[in-house]
Backbone atoms as SQL, in Angstrom:
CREATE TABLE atoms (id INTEGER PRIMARY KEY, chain TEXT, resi INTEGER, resn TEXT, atom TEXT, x REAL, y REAL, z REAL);
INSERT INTO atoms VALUES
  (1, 'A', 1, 'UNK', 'N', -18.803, -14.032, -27.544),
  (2, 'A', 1, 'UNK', 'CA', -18.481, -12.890, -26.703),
  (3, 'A', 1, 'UNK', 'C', -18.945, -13.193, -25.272),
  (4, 'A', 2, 'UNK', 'N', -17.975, -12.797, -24.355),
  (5, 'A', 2, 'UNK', 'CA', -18.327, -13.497, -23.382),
  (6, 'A', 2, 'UNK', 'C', -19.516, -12.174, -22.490),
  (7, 'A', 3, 'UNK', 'N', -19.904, -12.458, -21.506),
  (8, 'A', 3, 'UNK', 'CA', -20.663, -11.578, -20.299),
  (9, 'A', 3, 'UNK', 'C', -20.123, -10.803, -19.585),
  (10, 'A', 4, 'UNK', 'N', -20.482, -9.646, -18.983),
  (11, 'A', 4, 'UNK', 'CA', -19.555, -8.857, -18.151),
  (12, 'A', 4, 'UNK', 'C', -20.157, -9.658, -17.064),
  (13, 'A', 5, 'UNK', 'N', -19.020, -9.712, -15.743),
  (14, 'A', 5, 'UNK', 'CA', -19.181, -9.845, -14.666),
  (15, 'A', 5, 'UNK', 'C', -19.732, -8.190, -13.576),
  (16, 'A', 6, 'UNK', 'N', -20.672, -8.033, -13.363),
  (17, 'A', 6, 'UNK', 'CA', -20.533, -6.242, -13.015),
  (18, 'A', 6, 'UNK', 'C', -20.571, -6.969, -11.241),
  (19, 'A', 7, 'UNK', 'N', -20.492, -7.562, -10.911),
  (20, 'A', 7, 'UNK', 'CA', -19.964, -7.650, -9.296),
  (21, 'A', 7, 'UNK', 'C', -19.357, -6.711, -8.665),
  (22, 'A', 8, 'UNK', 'N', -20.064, -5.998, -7.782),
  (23, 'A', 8, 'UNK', 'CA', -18.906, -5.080, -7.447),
  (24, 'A', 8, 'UNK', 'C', -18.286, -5.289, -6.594),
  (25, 'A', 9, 'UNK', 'N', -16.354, -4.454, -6.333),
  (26, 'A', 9, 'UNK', 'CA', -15.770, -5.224, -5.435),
  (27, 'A', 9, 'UNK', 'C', -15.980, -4.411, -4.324),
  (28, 'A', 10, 'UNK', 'N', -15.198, -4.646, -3.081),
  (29, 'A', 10, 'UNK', 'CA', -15.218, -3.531, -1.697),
  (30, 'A', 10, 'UNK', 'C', -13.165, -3.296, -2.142),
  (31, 'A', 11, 'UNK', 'N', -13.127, -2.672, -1.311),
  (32, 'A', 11, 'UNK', 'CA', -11.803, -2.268, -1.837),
  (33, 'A', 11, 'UNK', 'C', -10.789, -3.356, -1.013),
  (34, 'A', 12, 'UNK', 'N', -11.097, -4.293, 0.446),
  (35, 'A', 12, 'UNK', 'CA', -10.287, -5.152, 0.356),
  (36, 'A', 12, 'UNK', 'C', -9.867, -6.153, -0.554),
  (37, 'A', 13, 'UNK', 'N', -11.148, -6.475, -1.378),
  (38, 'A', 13, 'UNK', 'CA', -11.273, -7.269, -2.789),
  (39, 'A', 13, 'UNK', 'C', -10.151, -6.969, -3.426),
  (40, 'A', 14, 'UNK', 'N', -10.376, -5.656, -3.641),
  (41, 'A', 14, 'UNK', 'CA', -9.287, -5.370, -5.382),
  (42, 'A', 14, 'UNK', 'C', -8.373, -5.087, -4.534),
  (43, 'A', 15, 'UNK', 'N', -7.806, -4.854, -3.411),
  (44, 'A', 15, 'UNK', 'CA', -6.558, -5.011, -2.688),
  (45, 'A', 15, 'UNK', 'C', -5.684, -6.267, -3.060),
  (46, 'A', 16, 'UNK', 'N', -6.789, -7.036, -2.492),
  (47, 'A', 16, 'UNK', 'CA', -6.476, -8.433, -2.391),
  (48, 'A', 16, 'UNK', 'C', -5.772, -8.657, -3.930),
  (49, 'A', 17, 'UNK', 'N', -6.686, -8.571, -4.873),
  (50, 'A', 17, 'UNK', 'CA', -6.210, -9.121, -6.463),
  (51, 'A', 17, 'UNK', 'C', -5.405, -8.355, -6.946),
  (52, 'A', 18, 'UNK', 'N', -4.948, -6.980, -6.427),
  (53, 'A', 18, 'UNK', 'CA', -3.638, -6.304, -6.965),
  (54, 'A', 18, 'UNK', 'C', -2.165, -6.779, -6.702),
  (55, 'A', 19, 'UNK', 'N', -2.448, -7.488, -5.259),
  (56, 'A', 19, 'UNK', 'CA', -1.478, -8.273, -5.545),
  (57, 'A', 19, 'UNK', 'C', -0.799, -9.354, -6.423),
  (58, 'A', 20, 'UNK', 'N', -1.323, -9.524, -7.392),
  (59, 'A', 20, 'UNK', 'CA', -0.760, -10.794, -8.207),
  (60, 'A', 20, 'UNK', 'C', -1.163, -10.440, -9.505),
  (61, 'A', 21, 'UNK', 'N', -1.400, -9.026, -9.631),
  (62, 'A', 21, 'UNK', 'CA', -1.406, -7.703, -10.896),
  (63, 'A', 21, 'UNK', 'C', -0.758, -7.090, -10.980),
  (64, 'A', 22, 'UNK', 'N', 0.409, -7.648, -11.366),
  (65, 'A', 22, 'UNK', 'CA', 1.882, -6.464, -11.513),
  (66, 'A', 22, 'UNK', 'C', 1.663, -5.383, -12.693),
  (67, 'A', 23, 'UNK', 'N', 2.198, -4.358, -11.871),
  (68, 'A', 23, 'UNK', 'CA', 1.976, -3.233, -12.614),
  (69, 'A', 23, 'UNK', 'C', 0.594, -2.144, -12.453),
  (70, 'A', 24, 'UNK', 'N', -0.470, -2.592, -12.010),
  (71, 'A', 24, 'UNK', 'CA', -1.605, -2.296, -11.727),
  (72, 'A', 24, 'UNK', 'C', -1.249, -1.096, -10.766),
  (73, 'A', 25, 'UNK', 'N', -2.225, -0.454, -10.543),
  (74, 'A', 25, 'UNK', 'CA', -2.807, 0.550, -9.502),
  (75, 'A', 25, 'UNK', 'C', -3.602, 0.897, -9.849),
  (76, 'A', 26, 'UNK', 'N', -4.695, 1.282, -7.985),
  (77, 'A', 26, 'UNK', 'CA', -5.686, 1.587, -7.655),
  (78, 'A', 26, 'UNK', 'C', -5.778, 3.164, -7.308),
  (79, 'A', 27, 'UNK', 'N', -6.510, 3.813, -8.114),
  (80, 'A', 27, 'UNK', 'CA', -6.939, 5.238, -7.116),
  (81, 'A', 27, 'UNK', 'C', -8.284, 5.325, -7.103),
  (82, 'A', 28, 'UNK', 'N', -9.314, 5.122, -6.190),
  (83, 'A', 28, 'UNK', 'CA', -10.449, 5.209, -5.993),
  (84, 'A', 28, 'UNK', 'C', -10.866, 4.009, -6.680),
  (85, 'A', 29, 'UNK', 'N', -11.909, 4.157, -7.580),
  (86, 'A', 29, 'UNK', 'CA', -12.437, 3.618, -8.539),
  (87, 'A', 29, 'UNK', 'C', -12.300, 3.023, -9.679),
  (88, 'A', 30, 'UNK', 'N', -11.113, 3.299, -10.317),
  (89, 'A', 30, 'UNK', 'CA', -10.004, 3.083, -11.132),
  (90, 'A', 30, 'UNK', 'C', -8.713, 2.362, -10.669),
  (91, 'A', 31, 'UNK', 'N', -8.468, 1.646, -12.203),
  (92, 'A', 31, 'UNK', 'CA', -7.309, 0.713, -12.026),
  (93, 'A', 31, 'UNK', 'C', -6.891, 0.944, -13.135),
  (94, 'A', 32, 'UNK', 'N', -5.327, 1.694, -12.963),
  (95, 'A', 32, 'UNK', 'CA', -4.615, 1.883, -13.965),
  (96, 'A', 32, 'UNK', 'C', -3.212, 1.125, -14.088),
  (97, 'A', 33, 'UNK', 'N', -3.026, 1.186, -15.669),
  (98, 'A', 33, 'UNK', 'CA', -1.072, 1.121, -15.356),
  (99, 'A', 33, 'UNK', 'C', -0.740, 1.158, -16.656),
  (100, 'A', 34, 'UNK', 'N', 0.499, 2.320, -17.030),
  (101, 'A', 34, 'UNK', 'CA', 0.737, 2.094, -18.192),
  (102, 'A', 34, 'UNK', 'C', 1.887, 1.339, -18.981),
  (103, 'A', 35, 'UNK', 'N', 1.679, 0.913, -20.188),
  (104, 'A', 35, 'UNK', 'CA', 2.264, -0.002, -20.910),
  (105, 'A', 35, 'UNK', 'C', 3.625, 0.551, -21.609),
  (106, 'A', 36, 'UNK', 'N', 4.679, 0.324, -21.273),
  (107, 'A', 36, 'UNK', 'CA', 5.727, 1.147, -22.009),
  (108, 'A', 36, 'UNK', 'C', 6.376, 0.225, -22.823),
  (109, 'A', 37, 'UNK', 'N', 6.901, 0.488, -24.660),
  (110, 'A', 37, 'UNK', 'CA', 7.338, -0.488, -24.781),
  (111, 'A', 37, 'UNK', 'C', 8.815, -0.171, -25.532),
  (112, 'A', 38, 'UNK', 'N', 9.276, -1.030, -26.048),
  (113, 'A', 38, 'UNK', 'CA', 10.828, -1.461, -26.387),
  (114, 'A', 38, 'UNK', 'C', 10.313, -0.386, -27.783),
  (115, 'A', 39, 'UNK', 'N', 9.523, -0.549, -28.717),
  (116, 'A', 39, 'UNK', 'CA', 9.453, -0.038, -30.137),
  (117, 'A', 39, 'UNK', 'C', 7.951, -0.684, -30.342),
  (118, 'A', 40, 'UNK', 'N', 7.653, -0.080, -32.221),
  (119, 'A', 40, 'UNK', 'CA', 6.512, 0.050, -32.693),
  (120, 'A', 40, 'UNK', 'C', 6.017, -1.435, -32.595),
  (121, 'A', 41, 'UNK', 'N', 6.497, -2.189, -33.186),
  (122, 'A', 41, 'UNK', 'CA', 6.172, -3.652, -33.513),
  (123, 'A', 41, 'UNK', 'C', 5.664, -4.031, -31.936),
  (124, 'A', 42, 'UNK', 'N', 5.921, -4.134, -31.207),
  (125, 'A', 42, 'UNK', 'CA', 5.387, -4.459, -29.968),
  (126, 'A', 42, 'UNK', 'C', 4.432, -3.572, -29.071),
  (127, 'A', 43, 'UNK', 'N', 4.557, -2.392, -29.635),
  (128, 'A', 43, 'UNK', 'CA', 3.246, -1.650, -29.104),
  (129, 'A', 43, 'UNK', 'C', 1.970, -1.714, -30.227),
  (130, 'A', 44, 'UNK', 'N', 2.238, -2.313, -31.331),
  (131, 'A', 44, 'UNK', 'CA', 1.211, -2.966, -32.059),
  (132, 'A', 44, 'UNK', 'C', 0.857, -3.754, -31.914),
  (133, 'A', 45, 'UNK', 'N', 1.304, -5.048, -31.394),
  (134, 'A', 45, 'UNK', 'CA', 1.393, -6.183, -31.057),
  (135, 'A', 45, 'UNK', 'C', 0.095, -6.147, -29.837),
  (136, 'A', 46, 'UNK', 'N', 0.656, -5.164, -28.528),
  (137, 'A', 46, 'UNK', 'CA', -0.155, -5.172, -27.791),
  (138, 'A', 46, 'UNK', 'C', -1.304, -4.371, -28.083),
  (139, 'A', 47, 'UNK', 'N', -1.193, -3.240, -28.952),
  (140, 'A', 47, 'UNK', 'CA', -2.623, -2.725, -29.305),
  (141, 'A', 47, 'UNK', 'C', -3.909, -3.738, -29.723),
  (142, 'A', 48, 'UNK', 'N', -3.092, -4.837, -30.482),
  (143, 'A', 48, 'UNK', 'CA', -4.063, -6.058, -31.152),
  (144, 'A', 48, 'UNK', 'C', -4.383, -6.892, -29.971),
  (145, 'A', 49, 'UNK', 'N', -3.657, -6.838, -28.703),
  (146, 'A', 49, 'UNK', 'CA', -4.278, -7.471, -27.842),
  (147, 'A', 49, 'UNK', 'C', -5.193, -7.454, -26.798),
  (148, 'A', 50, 'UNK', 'N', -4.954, -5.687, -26.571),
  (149, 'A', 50, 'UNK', 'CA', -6.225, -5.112, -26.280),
  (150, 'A', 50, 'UNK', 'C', -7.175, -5.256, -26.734),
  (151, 'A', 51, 'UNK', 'N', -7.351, -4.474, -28.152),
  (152, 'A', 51, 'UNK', 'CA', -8.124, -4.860, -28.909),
  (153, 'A', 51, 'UNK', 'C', -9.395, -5.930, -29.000),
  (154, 'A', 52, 'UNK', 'N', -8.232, -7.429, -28.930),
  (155, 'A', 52, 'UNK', 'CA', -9.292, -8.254, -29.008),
  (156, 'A', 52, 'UNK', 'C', -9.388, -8.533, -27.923),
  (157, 'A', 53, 'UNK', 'N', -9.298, -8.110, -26.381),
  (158, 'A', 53, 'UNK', 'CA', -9.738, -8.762, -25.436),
  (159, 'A', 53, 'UNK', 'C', -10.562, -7.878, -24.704),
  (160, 'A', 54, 'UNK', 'N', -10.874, -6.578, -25.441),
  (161, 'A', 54, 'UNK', 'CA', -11.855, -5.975, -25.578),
  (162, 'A', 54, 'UNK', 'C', -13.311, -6.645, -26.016),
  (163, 'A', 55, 'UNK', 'N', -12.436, -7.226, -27.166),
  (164, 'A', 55, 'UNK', 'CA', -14.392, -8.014, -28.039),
  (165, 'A', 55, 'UNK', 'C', -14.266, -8.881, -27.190),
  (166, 'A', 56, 'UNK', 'N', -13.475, -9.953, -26.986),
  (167, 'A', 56, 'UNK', 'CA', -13.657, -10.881, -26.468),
  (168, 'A', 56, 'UNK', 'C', -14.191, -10.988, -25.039),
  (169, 'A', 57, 'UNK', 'N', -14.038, -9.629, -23.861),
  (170, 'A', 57, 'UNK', 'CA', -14.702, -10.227, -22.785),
  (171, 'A', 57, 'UNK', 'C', -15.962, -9.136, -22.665),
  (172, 'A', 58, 'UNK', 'N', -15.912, -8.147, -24.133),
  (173, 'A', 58, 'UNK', 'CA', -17.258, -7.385, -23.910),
  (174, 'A', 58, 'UNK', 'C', -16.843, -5.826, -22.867),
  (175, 'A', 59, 'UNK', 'N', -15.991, -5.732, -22.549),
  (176, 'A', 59, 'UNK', 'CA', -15.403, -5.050, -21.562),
  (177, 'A', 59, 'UNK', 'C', -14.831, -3.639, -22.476),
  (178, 'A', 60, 'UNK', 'N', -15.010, -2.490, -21.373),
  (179, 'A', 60, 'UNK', 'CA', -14.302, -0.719, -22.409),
  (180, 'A', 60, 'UNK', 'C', -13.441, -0.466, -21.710),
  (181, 'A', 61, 'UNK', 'N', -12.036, -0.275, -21.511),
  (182, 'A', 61, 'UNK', 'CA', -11.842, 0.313, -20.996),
  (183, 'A', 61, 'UNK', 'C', -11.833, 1.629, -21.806),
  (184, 'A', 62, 'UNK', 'N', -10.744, 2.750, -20.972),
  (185, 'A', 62, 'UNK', 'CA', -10.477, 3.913, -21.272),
  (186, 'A', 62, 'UNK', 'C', -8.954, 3.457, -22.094),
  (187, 'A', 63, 'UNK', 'N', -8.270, 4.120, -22.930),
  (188, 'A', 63, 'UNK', 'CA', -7.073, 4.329, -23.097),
  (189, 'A', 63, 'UNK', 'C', -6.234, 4.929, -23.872),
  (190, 'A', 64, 'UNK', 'N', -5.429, 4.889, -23.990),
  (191, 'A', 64, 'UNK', 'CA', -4.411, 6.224, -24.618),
  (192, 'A', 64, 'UNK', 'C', -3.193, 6.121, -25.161),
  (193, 'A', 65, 'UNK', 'N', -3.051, 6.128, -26.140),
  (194, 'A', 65, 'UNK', 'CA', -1.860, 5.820, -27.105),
  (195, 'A', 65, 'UNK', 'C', -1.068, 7.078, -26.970),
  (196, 'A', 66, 'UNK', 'N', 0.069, 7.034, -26.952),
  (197, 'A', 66, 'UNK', 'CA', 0.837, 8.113, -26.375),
  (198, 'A', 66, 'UNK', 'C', 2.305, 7.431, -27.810),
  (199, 'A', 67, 'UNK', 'N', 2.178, 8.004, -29.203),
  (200, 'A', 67, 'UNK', 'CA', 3.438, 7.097, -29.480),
  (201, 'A', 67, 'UNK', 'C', 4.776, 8.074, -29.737),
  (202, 'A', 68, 'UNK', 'N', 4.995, 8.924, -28.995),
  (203, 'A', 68, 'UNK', 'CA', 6.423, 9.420, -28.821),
  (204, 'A', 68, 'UNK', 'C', 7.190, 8.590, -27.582),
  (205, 'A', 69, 'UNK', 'N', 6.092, 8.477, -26.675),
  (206, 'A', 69, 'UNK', 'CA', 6.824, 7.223, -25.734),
  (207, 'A', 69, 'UNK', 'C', 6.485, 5.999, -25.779),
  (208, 'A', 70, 'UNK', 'N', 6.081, 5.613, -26.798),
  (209, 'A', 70, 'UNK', 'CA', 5.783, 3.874, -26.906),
  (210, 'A', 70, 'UNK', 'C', 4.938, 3.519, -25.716),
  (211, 'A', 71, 'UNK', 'N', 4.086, 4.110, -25.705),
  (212, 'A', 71, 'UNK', 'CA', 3.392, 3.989, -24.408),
  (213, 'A', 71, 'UNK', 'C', 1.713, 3.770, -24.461),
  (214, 'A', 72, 'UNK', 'N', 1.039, 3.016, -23.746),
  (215, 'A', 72, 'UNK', 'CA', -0.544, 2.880, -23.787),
  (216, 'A', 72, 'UNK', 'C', -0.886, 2.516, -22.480),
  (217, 'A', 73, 'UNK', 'N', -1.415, 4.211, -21.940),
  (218, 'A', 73, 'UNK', 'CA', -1.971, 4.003, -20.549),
  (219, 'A', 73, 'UNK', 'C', -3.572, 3.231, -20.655),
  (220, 'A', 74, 'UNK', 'N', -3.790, 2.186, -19.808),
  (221, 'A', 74, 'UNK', 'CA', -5.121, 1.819, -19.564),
  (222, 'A', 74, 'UNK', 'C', -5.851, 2.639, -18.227),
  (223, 'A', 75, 'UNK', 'N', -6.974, 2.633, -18.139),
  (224, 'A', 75, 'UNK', 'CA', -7.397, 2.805, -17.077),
  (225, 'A', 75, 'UNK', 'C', -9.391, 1.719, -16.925),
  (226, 'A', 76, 'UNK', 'N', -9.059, 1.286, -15.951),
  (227, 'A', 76, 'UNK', 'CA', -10.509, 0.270, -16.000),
  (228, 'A', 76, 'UNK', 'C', -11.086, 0.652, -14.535),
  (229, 'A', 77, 'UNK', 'N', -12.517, 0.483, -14.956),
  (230, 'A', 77, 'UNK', 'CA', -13.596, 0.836, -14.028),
  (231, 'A', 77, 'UNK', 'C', -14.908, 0.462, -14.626),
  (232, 'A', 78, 'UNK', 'N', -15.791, -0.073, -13.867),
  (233, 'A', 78, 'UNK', 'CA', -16.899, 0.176, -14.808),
  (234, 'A', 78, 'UNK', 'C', -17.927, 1.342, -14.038),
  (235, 'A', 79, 'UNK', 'N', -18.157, 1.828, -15.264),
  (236, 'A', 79, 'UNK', 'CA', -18.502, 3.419, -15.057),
  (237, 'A', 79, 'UNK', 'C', -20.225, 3.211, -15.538),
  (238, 'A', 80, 'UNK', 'N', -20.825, 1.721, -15.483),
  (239, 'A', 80, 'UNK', 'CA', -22.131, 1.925, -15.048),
  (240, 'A', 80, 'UNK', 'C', -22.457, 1.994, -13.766),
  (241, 'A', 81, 'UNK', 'N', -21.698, 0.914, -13.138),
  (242, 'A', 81, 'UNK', 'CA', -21.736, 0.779, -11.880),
  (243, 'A', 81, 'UNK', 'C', -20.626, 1.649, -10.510),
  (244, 'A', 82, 'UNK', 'N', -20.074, 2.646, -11.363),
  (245, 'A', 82, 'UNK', 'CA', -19.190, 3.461, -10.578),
  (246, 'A', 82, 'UNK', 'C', -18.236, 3.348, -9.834),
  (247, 'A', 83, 'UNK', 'N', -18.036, 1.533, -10.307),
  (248, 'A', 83, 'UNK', 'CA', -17.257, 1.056, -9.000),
  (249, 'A', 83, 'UNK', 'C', -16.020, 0.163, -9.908),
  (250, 'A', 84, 'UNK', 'N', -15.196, -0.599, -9.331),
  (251, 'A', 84, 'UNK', 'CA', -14.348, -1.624, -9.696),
  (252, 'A', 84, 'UNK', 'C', -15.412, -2.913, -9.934),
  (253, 'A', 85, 'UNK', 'N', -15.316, -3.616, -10.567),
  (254, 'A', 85, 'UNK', 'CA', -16.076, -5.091, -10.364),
  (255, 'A', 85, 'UNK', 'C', -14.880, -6.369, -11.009),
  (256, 'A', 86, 'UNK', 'N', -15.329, -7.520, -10.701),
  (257, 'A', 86, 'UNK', 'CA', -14.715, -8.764, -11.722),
  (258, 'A', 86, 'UNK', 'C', -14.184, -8.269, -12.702),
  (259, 'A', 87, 'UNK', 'N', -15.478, -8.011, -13.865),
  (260, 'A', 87, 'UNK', 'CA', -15.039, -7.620, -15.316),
  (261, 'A', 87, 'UNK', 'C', -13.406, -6.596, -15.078),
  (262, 'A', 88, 'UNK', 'N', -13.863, -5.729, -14.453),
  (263, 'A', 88, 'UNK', 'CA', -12.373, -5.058, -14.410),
  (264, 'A', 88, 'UNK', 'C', -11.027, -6.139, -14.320),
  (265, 'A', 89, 'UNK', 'N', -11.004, -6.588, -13.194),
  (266, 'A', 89, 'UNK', 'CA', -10.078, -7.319, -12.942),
  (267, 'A', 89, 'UNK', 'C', -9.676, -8.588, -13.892),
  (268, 'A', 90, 'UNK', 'N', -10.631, -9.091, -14.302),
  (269, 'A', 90, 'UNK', 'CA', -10.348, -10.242, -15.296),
  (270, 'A', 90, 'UNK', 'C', -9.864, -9.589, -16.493),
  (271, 'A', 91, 'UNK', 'N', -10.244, -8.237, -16.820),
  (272, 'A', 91, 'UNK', 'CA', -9.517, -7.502, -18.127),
  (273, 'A', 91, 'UNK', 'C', -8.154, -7.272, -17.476),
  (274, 'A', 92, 'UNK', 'N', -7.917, -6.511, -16.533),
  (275, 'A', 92, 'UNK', 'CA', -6.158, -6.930, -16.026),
  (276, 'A', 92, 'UNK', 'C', -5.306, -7.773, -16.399),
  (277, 'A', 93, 'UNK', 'N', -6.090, -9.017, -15.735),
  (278, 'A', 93, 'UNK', 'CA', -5.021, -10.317, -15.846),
  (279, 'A', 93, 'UNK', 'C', -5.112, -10.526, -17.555),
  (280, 'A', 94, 'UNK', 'N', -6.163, -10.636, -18.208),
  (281, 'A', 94, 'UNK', 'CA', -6.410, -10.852, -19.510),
  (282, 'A', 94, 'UNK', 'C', -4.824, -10.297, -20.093),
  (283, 'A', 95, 'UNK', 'N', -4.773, -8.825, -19.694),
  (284, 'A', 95, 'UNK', 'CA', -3.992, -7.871, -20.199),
  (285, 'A', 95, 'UNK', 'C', -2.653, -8.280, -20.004),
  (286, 'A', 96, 'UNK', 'N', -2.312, -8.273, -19.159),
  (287, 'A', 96, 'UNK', 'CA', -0.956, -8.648, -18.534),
  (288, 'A', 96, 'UNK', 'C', -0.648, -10.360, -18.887),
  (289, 'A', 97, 'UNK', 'N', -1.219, -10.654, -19.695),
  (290, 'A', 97, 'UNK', 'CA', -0.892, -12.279, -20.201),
  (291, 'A', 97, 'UNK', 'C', 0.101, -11.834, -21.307),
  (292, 'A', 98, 'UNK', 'N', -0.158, -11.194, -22.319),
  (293, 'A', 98, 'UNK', 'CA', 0.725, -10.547, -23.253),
  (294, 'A', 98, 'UNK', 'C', 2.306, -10.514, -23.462),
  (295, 'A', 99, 'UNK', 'N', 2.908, -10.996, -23.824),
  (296, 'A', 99, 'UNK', 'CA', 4.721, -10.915, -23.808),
  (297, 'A', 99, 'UNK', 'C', 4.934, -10.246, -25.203),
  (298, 'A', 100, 'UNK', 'N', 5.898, -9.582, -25.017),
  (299, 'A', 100, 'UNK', 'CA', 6.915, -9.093, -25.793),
  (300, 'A', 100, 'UNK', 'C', 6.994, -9.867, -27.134),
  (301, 'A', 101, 'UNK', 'N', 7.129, -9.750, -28.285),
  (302, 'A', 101, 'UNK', 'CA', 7.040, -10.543, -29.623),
  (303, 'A', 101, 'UNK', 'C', 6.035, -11.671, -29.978),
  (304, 'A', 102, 'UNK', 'N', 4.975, -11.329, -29.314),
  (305, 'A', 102, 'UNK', 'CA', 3.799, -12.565, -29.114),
  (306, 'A', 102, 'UNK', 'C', 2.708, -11.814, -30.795);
């Protein structure tokens, strides 16, 4: 299991790294975006990938299974430190590695 990074960012930081985080957004402190998908099999698919990249980088987010719309909003922050940090952002990209029938 890996370490959280709790670094915190300034907001040109996570500016900066939203760019090349499709789908992402920032409001304050939080970084959200939600996951919409084609059907069940692939919103399972990605539930298991949350999931484990949850254990795997040690990281919580918040999130929300919504399944009349095939949908799983995230939202990341770390809420010891009140702020955005690394850990957030590396759970992003983590996230967004994911394809369709994987």
């Amino acid at each position: 299991m890996a370490s959280e990074d709790k670094s915190v960012l300034n907001s040109a930081q996570v500016d900066e790294e939203l760019k090349s985080l499709e789908g992402w957004a920032r409001s304050e402190a939080v970084l959200s975006r939600n996951f919409v998908f084609r059907n069940f099999r692939d919103l399972t698919s990605f539930l298991n990938h949350l999931t484990r990249t949850i254990t795997e980088q040690n990281h919580h987010p918040d999130f929300c299974l919504n399944t009349g719309m095939k949908m799983i909003s995230v939202a990341l922050t770390t809420h010891s430190e009140k702020a955005l940090t690394r850990s957030d952002l590396q759970f992003a990209h983590a996230l967004n590695t994911w394809t369709p029938g994987a």
